[in-house]
Steps between C-alpha positions, in 0.01 A plus 500: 500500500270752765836763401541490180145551422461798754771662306313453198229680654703792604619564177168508346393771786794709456409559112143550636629800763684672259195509258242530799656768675378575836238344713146622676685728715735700276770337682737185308425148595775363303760612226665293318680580202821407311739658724678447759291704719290325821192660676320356782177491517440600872714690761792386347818728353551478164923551422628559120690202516203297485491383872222541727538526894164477723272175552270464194589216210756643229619406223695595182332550175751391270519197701106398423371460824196695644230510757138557498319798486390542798587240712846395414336126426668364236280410201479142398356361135392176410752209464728681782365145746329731719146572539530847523292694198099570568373228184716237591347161642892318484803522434785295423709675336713293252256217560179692364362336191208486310539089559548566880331545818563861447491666235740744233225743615563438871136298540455255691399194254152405488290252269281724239786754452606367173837401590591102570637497826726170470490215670149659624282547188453289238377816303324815555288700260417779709106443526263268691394313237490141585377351162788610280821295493602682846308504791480760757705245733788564233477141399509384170125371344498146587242236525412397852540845599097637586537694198268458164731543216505529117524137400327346855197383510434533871818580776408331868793620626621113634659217327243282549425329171171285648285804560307717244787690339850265442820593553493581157251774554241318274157452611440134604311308227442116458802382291781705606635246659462581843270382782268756610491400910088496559405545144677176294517213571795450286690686165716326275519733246341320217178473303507078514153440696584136606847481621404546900422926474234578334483824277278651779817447717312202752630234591395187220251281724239254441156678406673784354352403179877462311634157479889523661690193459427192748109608433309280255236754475357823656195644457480802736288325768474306758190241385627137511215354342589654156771376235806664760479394792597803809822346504579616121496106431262384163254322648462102456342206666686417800639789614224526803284757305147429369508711116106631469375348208793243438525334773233315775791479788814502558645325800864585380640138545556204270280312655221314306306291671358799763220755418669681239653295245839586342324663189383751740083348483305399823510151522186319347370114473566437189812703410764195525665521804416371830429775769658407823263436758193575320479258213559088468563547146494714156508341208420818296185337343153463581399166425335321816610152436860499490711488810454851589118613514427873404491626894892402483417188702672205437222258398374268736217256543184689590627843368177424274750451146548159397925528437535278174673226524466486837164506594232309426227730611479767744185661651677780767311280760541213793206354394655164438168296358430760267649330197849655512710407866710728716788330314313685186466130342145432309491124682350446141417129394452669129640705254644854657371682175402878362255452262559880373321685795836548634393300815717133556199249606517154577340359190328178487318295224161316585572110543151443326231670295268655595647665823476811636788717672327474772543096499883542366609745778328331770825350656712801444380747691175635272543707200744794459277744340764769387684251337219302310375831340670547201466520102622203280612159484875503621380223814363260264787474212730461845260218581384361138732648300395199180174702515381802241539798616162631514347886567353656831181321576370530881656598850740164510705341291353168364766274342203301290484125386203571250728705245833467670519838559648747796201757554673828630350685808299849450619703757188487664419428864610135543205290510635213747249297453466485114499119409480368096439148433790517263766734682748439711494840718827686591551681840686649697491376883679634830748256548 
């Protein structure tokens, strides 16, 4: 290959020495021509039949070769595979293309050149612009490459999809699917507020004021006094939680007979249900005289309320000699009577006129006051009921033989020693 392209070279200065003529010094550097004829160049001896004796380079014109000017180098051009021309970088001489690591121009390959070097560039568009669709690396515009292209939004150069610009090269935003690390707390994607991520991409919780599924309620705080309870529960008697303004306590059990009942209200006398350790009974009234007295106390002889049916009299004492025993019995000889004063005396009738109460209750423990004062004649029709029934006249009843007539009481101070010639006196006595 070196040969054949140094003969092309001496060709080419042959036609230039027959044009040029003589060199700087008047004297001929070379002649070619299209005879036969050979010259040598220095100290040689130049013969007609075209050889040349003598130790410089010769050669025969019609045969193409030559030599330099001055030197006798032979002169190479590029694509000859030798780097031998001032200009050229490489070359490779069959091998030089404009695809290759050296080039039809005998340059050695290099990204922003314009030529694709293959299996080395992906493209190159001769500048160092790296937002067009080649960059100055010679690669081709791609997401994930550091680059801001048409069509991105943003270009970290990484594939990291969790940060502030996805692999996508779209600016991270709530809904695209994607969990931002540090910034959501989750992304699925969609606009549906109560299916675990809400539409501010958190995570659904209790008290984040959206009600997810397995919540009953949420209001968006944490009170549990109010209607949802911290727990995102609806709030109701028995679940442990007193409700302001609904409810007076709430123990959270089932229990009813403790301090807070099972309709969620503190425990009372009087509300129907017996409060353990702290009340006898609770008959959810408050009449005195039935088994249960008003203090939820189950009634008793001396509690002070005569139990009907049951007692005969009781006077919340142990005076036993006042007219009604510590066995709350009267110990009446009489008639255990209410003549409409509300007050149950033991009633007698005189055995003759003209007696006083004094006289009648003289063996039965003197006269019960309280009891004798009262208005009307209920004593005597209990006593004479074949009598009239006659109006209010003085202090006691006087059952009369006269008119045959029950004189009713006044309601004045009992005058206990009131005698009538014709009355038979009623009064009520101690025992």
């Amino acid at each position: 290959m070196v040969i054949s392209g140094f003969g092309r070279w001496f060709g080419l200065l042959g036609l230039l020495a027959i044009v040029g003529g003589c060199g700087d010094d008047g004297e001929p550097t070379t002649s070619f021509g299209t005879s036969a004829t050979t010259t040598t160049t220095t100290g040689g001896t130049t013969t007609s039949a075209g050889t040349t004796t003598g130790d410089e380079t010769s050669g025969t014109s019609g045969g193409g070769s030559g030599t330099s000017g001055s030197t006798g180098e032979p002169v190479g051009v590029c694509g000859d595979g030798e780097v031998n021309v001032s200009g050229e970088e490489c070359d490779e001489g069959d091998a030089n293309a404009d695809d290759g690591a050296c080039t039809s121009q005998c340059k050695a390959a290099v990204c922003g050149d314009s030529l694709v070097q293959a299996g080395v560039e992906e493209c190159d568009d001769g500048n160092d612009v790296d937002t067009d669709e080649c960059t100055s690396a010679c690669t081709l515009a791609a997401c994930g490459d550091g680059y801001l292209q048409i069509g991105e939004e943003c270009d970290d150069g990484n594939n990291d999809p969790s940060d502030t610009c996805t692999d996508t090269c779209m600016n991270a935003v709530c809904g695209d699917g994607i969990v931002q690390d540090g910034v959501e707390g989750c992304d699925d994607g969609n606009d549906v507020d109560d299916d675990g991520c809400s539409n501010t991409c958190a995570l659904a919780s209790c008290g984040d004021g959206i009600v997810q599924m397995g919540e009953e309620c949420d209001d968006g705080n944490d009170v549990d006094t109010d209607e949802c309870t911290s727990m995102c529960q609806t709030a109701k008697c028995g679940d442990g939680i007193a409700q302001d303004g609904v409810e007076e306590c709430d123990d959270g059990n089932a229990v009813d007979t403790d301090a807070c009942t099972n309709a969620c209200k503190a425990a009372t006398c009087g509300d129907g249900i017996v409060q353990e350790g702290v009340e006898e009974c609770d008959d959810g009234n408050d009449v005195n005289t039935d088994a249960c007295v008003s203090m939820c106390k189950a009634a008793s002889c001396g509690d002070g309320y005569v139990q009907m049916d049951v007692e005969q009299c009781d006077d919340g004492n142990m005076n036993n000699n006042d007219g009604c025993t510590n066995e709350c019995k009267t110990g009446c000889g009489g008639a255990l009577l209410d003549p409409g004063n509300g007050i149950k005396g033991c009633w007698y009738t005189a055995q003759a006129l003209n007696q006083s109460c004094t006289q009648v209750c003289a063996n039965h423990g003197g006269v019960d006051l309280p009891a004798l004062q009262h208005s009307g004649n209920a004593i005597g029709k209990y006593f004479w009921p074949n009598k009239a029934n006659g109006s209010n006249w003085v202090s006691i009843e006087c059952s009369s033989t006269d008119n045959n007539t029950n004189w009713g009481a006044n309601n004045g101070a009992p005058d206990v020693n009131f005698t009538h010639s014709a009355c038979y006196v009623n009064c009520a006595c101690k025992n």
